[in-house]
C-alpha positions as CSV (number, residue, x, y, z in Angstrom):
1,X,0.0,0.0,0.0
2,X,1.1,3.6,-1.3
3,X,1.4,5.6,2.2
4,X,2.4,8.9,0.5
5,X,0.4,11.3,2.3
6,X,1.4,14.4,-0.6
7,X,-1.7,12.8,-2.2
8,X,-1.9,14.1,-5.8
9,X,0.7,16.5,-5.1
10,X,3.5,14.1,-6.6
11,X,5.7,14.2,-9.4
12,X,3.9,12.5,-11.7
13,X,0.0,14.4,-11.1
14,X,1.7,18.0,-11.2
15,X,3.2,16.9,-14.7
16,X,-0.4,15.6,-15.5
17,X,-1.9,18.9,-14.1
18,X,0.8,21.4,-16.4
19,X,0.2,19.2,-19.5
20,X,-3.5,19.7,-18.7
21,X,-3.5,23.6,-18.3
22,X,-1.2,23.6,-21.3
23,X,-3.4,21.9,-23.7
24,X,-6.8,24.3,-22.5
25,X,-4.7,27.6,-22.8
26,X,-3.8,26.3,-26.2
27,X,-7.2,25.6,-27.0
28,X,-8.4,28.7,-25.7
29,X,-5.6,30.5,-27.9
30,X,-6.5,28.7,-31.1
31,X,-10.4,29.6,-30.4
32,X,-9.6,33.4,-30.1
33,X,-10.0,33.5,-26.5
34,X,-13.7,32.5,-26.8
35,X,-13.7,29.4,-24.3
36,X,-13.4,32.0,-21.4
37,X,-15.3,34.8,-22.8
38,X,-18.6,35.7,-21.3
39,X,-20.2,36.6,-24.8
40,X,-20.1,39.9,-26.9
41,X,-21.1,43.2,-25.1
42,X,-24.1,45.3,-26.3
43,X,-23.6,47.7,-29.1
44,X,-26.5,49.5,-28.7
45,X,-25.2,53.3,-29.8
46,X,-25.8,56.3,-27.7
47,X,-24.2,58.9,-26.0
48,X,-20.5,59.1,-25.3
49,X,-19.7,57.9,-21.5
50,X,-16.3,57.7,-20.5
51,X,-14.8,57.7,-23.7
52,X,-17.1,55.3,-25.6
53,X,-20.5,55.3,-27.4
54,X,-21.6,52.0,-26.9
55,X,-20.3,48.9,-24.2
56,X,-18.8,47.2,-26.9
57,X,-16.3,49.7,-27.5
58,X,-14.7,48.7,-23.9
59,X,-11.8,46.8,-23.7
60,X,-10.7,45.8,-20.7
61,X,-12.7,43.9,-18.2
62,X,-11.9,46.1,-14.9
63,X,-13.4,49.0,-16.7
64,X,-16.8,47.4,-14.9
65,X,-15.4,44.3,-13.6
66,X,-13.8,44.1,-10.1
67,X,-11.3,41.4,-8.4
68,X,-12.8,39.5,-5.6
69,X,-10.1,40.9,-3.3
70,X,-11.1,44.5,-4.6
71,X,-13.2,46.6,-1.9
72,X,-14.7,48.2,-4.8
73,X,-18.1,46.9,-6.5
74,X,-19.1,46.7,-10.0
75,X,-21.8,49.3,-9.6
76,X,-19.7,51.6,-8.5
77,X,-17.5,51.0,-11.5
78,X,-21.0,52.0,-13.8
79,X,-22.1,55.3,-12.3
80,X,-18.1,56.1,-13.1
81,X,-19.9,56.9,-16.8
82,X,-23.6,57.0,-16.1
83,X,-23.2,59.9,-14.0
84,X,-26.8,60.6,-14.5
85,X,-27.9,57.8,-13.3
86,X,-25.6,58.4,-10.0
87,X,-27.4,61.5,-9.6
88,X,-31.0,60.2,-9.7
89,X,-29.8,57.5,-7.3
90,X,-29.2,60.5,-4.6
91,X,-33.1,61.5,-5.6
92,X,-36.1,59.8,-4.1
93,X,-38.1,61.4,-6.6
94,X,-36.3,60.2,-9.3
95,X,-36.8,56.5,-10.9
96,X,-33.4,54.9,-9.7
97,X,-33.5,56.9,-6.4
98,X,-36.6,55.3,-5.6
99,X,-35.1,51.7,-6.4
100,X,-32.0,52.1,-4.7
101,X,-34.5,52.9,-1.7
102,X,-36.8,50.6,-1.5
103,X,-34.5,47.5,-3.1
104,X,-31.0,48.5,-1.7
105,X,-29.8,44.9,-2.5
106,X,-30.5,45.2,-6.2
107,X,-27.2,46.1,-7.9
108,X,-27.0,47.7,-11.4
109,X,-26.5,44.3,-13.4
110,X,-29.7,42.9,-11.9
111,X,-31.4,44.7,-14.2
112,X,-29.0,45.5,-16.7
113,X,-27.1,42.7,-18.1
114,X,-24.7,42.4,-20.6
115,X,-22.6,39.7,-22.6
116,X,-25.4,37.7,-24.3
117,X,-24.9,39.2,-27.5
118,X,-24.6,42.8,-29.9
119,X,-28.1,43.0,-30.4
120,X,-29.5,42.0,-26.9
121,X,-31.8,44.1,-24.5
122,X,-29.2,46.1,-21.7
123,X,-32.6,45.7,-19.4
124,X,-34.1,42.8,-18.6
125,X,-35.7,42.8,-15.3
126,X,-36.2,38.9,-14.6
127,X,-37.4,37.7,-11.4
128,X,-36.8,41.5,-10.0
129,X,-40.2,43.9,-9.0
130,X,-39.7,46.7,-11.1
131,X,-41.4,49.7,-9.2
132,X,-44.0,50.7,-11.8
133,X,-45.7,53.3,-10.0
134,X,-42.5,55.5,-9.7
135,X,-43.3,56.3,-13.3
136,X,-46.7,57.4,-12.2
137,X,-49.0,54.3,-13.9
138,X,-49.4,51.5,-11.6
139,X,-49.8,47.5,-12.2
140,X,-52.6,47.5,-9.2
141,X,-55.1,47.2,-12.1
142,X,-53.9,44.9,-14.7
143,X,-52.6,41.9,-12.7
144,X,-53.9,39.0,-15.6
145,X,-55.0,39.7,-18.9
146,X,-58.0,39.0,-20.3
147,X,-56.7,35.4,-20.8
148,X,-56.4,35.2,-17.1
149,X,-52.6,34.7,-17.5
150,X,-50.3,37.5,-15.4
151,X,-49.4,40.6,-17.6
152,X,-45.6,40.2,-19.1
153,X,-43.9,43.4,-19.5
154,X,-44.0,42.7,-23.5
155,X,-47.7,42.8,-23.5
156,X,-47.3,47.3,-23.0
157,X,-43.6,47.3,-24.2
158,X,-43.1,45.0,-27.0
159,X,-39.0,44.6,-27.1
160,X,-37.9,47.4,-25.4
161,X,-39.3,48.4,-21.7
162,X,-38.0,51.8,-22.3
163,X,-40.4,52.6,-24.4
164,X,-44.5,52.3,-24.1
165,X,-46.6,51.2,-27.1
166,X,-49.3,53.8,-27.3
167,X,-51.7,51.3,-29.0
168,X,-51.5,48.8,-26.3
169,X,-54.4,50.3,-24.2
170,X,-56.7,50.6,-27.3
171,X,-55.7,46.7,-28.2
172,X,-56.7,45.3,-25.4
173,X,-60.1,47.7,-24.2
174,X,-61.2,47.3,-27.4
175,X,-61.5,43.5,-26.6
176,X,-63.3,44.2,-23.5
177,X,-65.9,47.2,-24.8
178,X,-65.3,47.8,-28.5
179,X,-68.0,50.5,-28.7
180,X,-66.9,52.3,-25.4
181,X,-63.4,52.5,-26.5
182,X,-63.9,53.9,-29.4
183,X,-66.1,56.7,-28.1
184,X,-63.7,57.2,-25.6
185,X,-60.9,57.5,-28.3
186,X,-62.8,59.7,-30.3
187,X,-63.9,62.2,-26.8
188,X,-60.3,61.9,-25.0
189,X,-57.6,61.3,-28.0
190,X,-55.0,58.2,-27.9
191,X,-52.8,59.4,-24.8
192,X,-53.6,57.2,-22.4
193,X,-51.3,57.9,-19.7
194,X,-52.4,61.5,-19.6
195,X,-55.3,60.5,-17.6
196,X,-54.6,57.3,-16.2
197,X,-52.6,55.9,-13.8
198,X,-53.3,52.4,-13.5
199,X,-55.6,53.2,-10.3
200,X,-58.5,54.5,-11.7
201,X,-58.1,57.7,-10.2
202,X,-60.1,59.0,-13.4
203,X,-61.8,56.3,-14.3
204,X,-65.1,54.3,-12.9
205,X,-63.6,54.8,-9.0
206,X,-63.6,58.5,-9.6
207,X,-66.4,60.4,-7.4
208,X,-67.1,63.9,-8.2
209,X,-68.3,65.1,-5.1
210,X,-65.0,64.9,-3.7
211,X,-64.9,68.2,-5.8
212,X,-66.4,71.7,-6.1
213,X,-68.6,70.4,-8.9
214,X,-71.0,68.0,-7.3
215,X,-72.7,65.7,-10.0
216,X,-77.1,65.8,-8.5
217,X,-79.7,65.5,-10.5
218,X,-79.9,65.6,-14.1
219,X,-75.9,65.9,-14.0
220,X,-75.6,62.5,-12.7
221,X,-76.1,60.9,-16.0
222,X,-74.5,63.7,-18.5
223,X,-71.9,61.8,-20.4
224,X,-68.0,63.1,-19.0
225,X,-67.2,64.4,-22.7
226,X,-70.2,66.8,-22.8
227,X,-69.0,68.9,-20.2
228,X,-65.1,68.5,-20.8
229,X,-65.0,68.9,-24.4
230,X,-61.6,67.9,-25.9
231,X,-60.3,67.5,-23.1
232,X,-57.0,65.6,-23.8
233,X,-55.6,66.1,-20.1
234,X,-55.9,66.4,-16.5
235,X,-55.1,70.0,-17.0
236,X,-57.6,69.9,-19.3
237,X,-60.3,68.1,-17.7
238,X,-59.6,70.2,-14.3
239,X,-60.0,73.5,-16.2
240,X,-64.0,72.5,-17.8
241,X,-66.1,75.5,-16.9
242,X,-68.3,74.9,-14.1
243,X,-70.5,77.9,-14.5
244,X,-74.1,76.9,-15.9
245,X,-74.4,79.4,-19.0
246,X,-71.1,78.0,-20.4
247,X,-73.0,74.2,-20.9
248,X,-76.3,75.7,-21.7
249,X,-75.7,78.6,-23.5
250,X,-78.2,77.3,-26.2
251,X,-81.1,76.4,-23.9
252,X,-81.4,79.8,-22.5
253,X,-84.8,80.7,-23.1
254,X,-84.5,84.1,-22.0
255,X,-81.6,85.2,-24.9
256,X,-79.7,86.5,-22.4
257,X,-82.3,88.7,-20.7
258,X,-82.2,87.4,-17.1
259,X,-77.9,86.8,-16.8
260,X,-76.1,84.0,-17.2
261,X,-76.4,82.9,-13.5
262,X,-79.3,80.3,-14.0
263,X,-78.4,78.4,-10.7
264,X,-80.8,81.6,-9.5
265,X,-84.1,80.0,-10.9
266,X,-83.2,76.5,-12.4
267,X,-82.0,73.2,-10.1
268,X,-80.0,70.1,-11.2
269,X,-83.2,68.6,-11.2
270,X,-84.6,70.0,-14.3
271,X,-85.7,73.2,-15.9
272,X,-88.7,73.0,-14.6
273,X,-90.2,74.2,-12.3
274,X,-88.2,76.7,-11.6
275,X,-87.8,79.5,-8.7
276,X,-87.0,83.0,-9.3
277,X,-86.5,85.7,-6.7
278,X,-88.6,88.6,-7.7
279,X,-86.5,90.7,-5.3
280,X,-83.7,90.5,-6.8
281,X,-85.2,91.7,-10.3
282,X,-86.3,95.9,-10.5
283,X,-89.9,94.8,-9.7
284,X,-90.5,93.2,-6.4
285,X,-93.0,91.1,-5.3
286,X,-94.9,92.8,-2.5
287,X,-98.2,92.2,-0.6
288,X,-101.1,90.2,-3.0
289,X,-98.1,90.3,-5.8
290,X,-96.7,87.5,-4.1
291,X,-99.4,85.0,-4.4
292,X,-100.0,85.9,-8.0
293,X,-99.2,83.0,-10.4
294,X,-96.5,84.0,-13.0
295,X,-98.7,83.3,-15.8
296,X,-100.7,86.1,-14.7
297,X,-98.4,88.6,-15.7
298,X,-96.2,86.5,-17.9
299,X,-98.5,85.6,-20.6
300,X,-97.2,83.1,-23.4
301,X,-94.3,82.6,-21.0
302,X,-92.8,86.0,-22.1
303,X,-90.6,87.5,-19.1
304,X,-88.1,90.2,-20.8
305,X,-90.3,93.2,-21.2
306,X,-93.1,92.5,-19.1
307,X,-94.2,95.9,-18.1
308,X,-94.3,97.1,-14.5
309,X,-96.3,99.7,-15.0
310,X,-99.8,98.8,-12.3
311,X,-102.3,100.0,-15.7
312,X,-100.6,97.0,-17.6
313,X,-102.6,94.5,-15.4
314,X,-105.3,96.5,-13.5
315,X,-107.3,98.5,-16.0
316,X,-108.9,102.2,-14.1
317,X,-112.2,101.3,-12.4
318,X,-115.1,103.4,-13.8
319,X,-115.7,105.0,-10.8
320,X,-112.5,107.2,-11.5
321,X,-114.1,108.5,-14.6
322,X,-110.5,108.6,-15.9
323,X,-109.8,111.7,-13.6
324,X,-106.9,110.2,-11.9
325,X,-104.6,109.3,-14.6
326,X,-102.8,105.6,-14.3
327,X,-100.1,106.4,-11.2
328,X,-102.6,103.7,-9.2
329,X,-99.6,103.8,-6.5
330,X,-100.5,107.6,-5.5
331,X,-103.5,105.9,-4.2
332,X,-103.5,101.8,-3.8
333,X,-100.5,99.9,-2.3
334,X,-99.8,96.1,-2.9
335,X,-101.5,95.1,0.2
336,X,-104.7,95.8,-1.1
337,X,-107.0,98.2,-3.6
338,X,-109.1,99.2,-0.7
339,X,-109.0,101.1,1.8
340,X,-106.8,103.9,-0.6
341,X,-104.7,106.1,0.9
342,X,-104.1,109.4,-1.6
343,X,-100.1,109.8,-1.6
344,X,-100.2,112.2,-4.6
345,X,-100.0,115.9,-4.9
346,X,-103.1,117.6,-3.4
347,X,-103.9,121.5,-3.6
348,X,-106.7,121.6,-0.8
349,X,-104.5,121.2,2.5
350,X,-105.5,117.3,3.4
351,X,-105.0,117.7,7.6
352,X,-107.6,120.9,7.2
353,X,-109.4,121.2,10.1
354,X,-109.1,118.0,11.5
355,X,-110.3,116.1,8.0
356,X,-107.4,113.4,9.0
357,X,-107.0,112.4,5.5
358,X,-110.3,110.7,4.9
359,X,-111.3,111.2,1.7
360,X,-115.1,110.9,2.3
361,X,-115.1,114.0,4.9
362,X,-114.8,116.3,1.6
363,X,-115.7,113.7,-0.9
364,X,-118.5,111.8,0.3
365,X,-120.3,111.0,-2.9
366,X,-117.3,110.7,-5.0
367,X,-113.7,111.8,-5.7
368,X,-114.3,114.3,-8.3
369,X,-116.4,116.5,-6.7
370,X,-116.5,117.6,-3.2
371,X,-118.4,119.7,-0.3
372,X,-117.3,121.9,2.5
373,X,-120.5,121.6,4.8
374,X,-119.8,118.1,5.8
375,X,-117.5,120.5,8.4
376,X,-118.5,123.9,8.2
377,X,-121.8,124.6,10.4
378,X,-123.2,127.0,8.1
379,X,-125.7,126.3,5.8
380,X,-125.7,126.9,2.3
381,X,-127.9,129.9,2.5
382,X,-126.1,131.9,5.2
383,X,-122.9,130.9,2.9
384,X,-124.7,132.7,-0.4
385,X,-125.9,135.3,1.9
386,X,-122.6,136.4,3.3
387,X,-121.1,136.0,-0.2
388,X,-123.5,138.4,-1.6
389,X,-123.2,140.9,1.1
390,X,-119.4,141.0,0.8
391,X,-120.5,141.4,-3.2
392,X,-119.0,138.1,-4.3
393,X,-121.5,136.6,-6.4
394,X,-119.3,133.3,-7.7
395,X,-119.0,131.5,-4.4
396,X,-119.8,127.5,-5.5
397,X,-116.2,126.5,-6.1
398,X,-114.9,127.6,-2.4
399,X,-111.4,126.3,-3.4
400,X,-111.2,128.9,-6.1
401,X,-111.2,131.4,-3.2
402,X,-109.9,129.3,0.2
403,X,-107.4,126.8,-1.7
404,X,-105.2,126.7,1.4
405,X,-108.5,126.3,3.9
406,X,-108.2,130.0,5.9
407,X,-111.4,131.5,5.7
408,X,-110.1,135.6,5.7
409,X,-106.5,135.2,3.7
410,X,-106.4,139.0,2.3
411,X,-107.6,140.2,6.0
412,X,-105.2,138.1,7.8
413,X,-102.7,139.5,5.4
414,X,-103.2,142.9,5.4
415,X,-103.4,142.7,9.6
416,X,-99.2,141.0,9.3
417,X,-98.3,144.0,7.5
418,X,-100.3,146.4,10.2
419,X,-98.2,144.3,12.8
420,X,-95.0,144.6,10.4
């Protein structure tokens, strides 16, 4: 039995071991060096990083590859050209910022992998979660495809996840509701992602009375696109007029004649019926005016131009006998026509003795003509006979002679001016 405790390490295995090594590395030569090569690098073009346009340009491994006794890791080797990615690693806000947060442990070849070829993808994400929703659409929504199988990044991104395949949406909605996507197409345009995000936050979760427009009534069931037209946006849907008259310019009735602020009269409800505050218009509702029905006054459902004017509704009773003109205020208030209360100009002093405005003490048959003995204790005849005495012969129409009451005025003038 062979005791040797050197094991392999004798003469004759280390001369099997060097002819071994001998004939690989001379393999390896006559193969260009391909038995130990990792594959070719990516020639993608783009910019120029550290002296080179594309990775296949590098030559020498420790450009991104370190030695296992090296401190140093190969990340740190990439951000050495890709400065801007180094800088949006300092960023939460940015998309590698917010990767290097929440998966520290993922380094840059994770994702970006090289050596399998010229034409080969630099990204490939694999078994890692890609944080979708720092590029403001999340996966939350599309989990399986309408196959029930789990999305693949290919299904929105074709060959390159850099880029997104504007048609992808439209591909597969139009599978699920052909006629509702292609109004929707045809009311909000092809950009997608202007909109959504994945979460519905603008979609059939969103709840408009979480904003200053409430949807009630009648609005409930307007389509979206009636209200924000061409809206292509959030901008744009945030900035849709939320004034009545902007939507229903062409149902106003009125042409105009009442504003624009139809929230006054008309409800989400419907048109009709509809509430209008008379006090806010130049003719306000007062007294019986307020139980009148708008019809009354409104005839044909004509409001601009309606006439204010009391004559244009109450026609003058006969027993004016038209000697009162048509100012039926001077007389009549709202309330009611009767008892009247004359307001107007009046020549004959109205608080003479003691009358306390009531019409009847000098017009007790009617307004046109009147009397002084319902007062005065003299009797017609003393009046004609002190008339005639004093030579007045025209004493029937007293007023002619006593229009402000006093019953001497030339002796009670010409006795100031004795005084004076």
């Amino acid at each position: 039995m062979n005791n040797n405790r050197l094991g392999c390490l004798t003469g004759t295995g280390l001369i099997a071991a060097f002819i071994t090594v001998f004939v690989l590395v001379g393999v390896a030569l006559a193969n260009g060096g391909q038995m130990f090569g990792s594959g070719d690098l990516n020639d993608q073009q783009g910019e120029t990083l550290g002296g080179v346009n594309s990775h296949a340009q590098i030559r020498e491994c420790k450009a991104c590859h370190t030695a296992p006794w090296e401190r140093e890791v190969m990340a740190e080797r990439c951000i050495i050209c890709h400065t801007e990615i180094a800088a949006q690693m300092l960023t939460v806000a940015e998309l590698h910022g917010i990767i290097t947060h929440k998966s520290p442990a993922l380094a840059c070849r994770d994702c970006h992998p090289d050596h399998r070829g010229k034409t080969a993808s630099l990204t490939e994400l694999g078994k890692n979660t890609f944080p979708h929703e720092a590029l403001g659409y999340s996966l939350e929504g599309h989990q399986r495809n309408l196959d029930g199988l789990p999305f693949e990044c290919a299904d929105c991104h074709t060959d390159d996840t850099t880029t997104f395949a504007s048609d992808s949406c439209l591909t597969c909605h139009r599978q699920v509701d052909m006629v509702y996507a292609q109004i929707h197409l045809l009311s909000f345009g092809n950009d997608c992602l202007a909109c959504h995000d994945g979460v519905d936050s603008y979609g059939d979760a969103f709840d408009h009375d979480h904003y200053r427009f409430s949807l009630l009534g009648k609005h409930a069931s307007v389509d979206c696109a009636l209200c924000h037209v061409n809206a292509r946006t959030i901008s744009d849907l945030r900035s849709a007029p939320q004034d009545c008259y902007a939507c229903h310019r062409t149902d106003d009735t009125h042409e105009g004649g009442y504003g624009t602020a139809c929230e006054s009269c008309h409800s989400p409800e419907g048109w009709t019926p509809a509430r209008f505050d008379h006090n806010l218009s130049d003719f306000k509702l007062e007294g019986a005016h307020a139980g009148v029905e708008c019809e009354s006054c409104h005839r044909k459902g004509v409001y601009k131009g309606t006439p204010t004017e009391c004559v244009a509704c109450h026609t003058e009773p006969v027993s004016h006998f038209g000697q009162f003109g048509t100012d039926c205020a001077a007389c009549h208030s709202t309330s009611a026509w009767d008892p009247a209360s004359y307001n107007g100009p009046h020549t004959f002093p109205m608080n003479h003795e003691g009358a306390n405005n009531k019409c009847a003490t000098c017009h007790p048959n009617n307004l046109t003509t009147y009397t002084c003995y319902g007062c005065h204790e003299h009797t017609p005849a003393n009046i004609a006979a002190e008339h005639r005495k004093e030579g007045i012969s025209n004493f029937e129409n007293c007023v002619d002679c006593h229009a402000d009451g006093r019953e001497h005025e030339e002796e009670d003038d010409d006795d100031d001016d004795d005084d004076d």
